[in-house]
N, C-alpha and C positions, 0 to 999 in steps of 0.2 A: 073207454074206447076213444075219447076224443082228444086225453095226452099219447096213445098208441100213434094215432092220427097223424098229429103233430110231429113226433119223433119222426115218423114214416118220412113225411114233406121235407124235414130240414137232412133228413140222410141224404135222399135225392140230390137239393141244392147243392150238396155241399160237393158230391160226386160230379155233380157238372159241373161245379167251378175249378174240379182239381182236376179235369180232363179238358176243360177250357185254357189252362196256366201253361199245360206240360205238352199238349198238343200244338195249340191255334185249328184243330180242325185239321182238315187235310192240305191247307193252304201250302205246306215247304214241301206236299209228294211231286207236286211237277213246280216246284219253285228253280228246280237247277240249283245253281253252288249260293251261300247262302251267307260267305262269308271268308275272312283270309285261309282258316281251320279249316275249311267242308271240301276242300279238293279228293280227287283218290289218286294216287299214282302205283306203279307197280311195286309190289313188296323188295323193296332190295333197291332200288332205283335211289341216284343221288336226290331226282327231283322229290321224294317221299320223304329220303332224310331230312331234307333243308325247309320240306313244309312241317313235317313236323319237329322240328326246331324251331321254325318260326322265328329263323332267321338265316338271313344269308352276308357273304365276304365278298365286296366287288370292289377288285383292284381300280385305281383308274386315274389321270396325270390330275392334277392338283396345278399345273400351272401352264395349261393352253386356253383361251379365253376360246369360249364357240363349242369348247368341246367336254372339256373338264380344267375347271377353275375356283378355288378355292376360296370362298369368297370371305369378307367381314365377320361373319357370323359361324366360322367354321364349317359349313359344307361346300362339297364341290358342286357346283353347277354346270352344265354343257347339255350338248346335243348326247355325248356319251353316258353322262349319265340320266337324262330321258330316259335311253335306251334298256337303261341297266334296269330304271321303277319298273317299267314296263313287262320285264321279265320277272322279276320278283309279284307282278300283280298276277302273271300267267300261276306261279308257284304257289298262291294263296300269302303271299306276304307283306305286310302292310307295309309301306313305305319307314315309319318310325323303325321298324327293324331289321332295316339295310345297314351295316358296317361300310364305311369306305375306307379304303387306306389307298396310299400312296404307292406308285406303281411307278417309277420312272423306266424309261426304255430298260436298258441295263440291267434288271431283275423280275422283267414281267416272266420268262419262263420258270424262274427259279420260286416265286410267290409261288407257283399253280403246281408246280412236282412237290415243294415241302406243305404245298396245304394251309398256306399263309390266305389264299383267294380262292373263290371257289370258281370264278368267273374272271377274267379280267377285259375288260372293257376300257382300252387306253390310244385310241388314235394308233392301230396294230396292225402293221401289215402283215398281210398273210403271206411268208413265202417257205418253201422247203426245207431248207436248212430250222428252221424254228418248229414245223411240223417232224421233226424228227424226236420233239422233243414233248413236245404239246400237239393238242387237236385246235381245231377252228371251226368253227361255227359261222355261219355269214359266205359272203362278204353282205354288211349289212350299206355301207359306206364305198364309194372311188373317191379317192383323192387324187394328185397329182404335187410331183417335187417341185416347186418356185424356189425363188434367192429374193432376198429380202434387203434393201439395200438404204441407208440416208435417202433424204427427198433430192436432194440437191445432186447428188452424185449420178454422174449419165457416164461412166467410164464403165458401168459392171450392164450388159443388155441381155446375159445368157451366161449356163455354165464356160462356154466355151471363154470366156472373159478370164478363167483362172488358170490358161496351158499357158501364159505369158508367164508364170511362176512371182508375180509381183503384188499379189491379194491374197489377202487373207480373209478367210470363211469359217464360221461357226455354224459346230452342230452338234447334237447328243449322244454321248458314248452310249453305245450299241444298238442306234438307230438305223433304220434302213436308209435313209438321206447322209445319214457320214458316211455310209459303206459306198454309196453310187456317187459322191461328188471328187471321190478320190481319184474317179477314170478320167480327172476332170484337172487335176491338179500335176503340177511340172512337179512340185516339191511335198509331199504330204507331210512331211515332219515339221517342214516351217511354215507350210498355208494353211493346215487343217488345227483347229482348235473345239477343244470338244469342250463342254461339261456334263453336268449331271443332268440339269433341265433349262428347257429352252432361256423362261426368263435371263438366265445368267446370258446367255449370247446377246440377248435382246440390250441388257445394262453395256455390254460389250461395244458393240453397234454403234449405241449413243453414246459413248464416251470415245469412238474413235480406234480403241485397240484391235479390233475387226472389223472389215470392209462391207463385211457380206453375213446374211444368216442364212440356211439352208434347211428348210424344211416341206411339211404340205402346205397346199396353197391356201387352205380353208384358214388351219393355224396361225400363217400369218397375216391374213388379212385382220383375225382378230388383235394380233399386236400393233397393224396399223393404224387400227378405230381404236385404240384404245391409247395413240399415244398421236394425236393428231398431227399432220404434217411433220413429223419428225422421218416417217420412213416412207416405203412404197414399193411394191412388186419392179421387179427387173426381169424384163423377157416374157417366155410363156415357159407354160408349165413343160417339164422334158419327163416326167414319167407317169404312169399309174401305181397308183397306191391302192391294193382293196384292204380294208379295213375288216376287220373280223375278230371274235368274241374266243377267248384263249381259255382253254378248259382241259380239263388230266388228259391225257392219252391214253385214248381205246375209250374211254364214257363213250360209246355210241348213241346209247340209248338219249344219255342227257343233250349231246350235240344235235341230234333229231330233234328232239323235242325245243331246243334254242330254235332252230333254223328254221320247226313248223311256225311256231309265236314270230319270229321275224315275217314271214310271208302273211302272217297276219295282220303285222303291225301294216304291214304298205298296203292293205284294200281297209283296215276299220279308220282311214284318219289317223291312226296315233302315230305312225311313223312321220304325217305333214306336221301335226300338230308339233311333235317334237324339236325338231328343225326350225320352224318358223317363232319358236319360242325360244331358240338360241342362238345357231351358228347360221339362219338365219336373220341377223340382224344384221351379218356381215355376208352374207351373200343372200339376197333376195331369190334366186332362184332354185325353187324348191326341188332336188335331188329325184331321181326315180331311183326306187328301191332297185338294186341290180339282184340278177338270179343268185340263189345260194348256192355254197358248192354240195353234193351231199356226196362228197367223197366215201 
């Protein structure tokens, strides 16, 4: 009777320890999400794909400082990309398994219809002709168009400094800033100079071959903190830029669900946090998140 006993006792233990391991108790029934995996999205939904992939593609520039800037250690850093962790935290995706690749103006629609991005996230304005081809999410960001000019140089005050046809200006092939400085210019074929990405206008600038660089104002203030007394804003800003997150055309569902997590970000802190931990360093004053569009 008393090895019966015994047996008996150590069955028991041993059942509460293998319902102690695999349980915890009822502690994760009202724990909420529990981890990057424990989200649920709708069966079919991109967001469901890319969580259970457990990993996502976010396009985004590799060479504007403040926003998206590629740094020593190979990743980009910016306000843009905050933006991007942030969305991947809403997805259950841990940061280690973000992709970024390189998104210059020029192919950011082309990235997102061949499925190179699932997202792009690159200093993007949102306007018609691009939404014909892509969807937008946001605006999560305003900017505005500045000229960017030498310290020394007081001859350039505003676009309007470039209908004398005698200056030349640099901007990014197939940006919205090359497309608007052109109403601006006497001669487009001998004032406008494009490249692929800003940097090159920037080396441009400083060595003299261009007068002017022509982008948002955010972007270049970071080329001017970052290359001290060499450059400086010219004039005020002459447009709005809203800024918005570039995804397939027709994903409704997943542009809703961007644009919910956006209006989230601007009341939990993460949208200040964000900002003041980049493009914040060159503009001290912290953004109000602007309305999303939910077209």
């Amino acid at each position: 009777m008393r090895v019966t006993r015994i047996a008996t006792l150590a069955t028991v233990a041993a059942l509460s320890l293998t319902v102690a391991a695999c349980g915890g108790g009822d502690s994760d029934s009202d724990g909420g999400d529990t981890g990057a995996g424990s989200k649920e999205f709708a069966a079919g939904s991109t967001m469901e794909r890319l969580n259970q992939a457990q990993k996502i593609i976010i396009g985004t520039k590799f060479d504007q400082p403040g926003f998206g800037l590629k740094g020593l250690d190979g990743k980009p850093a910016g306000f843009d990309v905050e933006i991007g962790k942030a969305i991947a935290t809403e997805l259950g995706i841990p940061e280690d398994k973000i992709e970024y690749i390189e998104t210059p103006s020029a192919v950011r629609e082309e990235y997102i219809e061949q499925n190179k991005a699932d997202i792009v996230i690159a200093t993007y304005t949102i306007n018609d002709k691009r939404k014909e081809r892509i969807d937008f999410a946001g605006p999560y960001y305003v900017a505005g168009q500045h000229i960017m000019v030498r310290a020394d140089d007081t001859s350039i005050t505003g676009p309007d400094s470039f209908k004398a046809g005698d200056k030349k200006v640099c901007s990014v092939q197939g940006s919205t800033p090359a497309e608007t400085i052109k109403e601006y210019l006497a001669n487009e074929g001998q004032q406008l100079v494009v490249f692929d990405v800003y940097q090159k206008c920037a080396d441009a600038l400083a060595s003299g071959q261009v007068d002017a660089v022509t982008t948002d104002n955010v972007i270049l203030l970071g080329f001017i903190a970052r290359n001290e007394g060499k450059f400086k804003l010219a004039g005020e800003k002459f447009t709005d830029e809203p800024y918005g997150i570039g995804l397939k055309k027709g994903d409704t569902a997943f542009r809703t669900f961007i644009n919910d997590a956006l209006e989230k970000f601007y009341g939990d802190g993460t949208y200040e946090k964000a900002w003041k931990d980049t493009a914040g360093k060159f503009d001290e004053n912290t953004p109000t998140g602007p309305a999303v569009n939910r077209y």
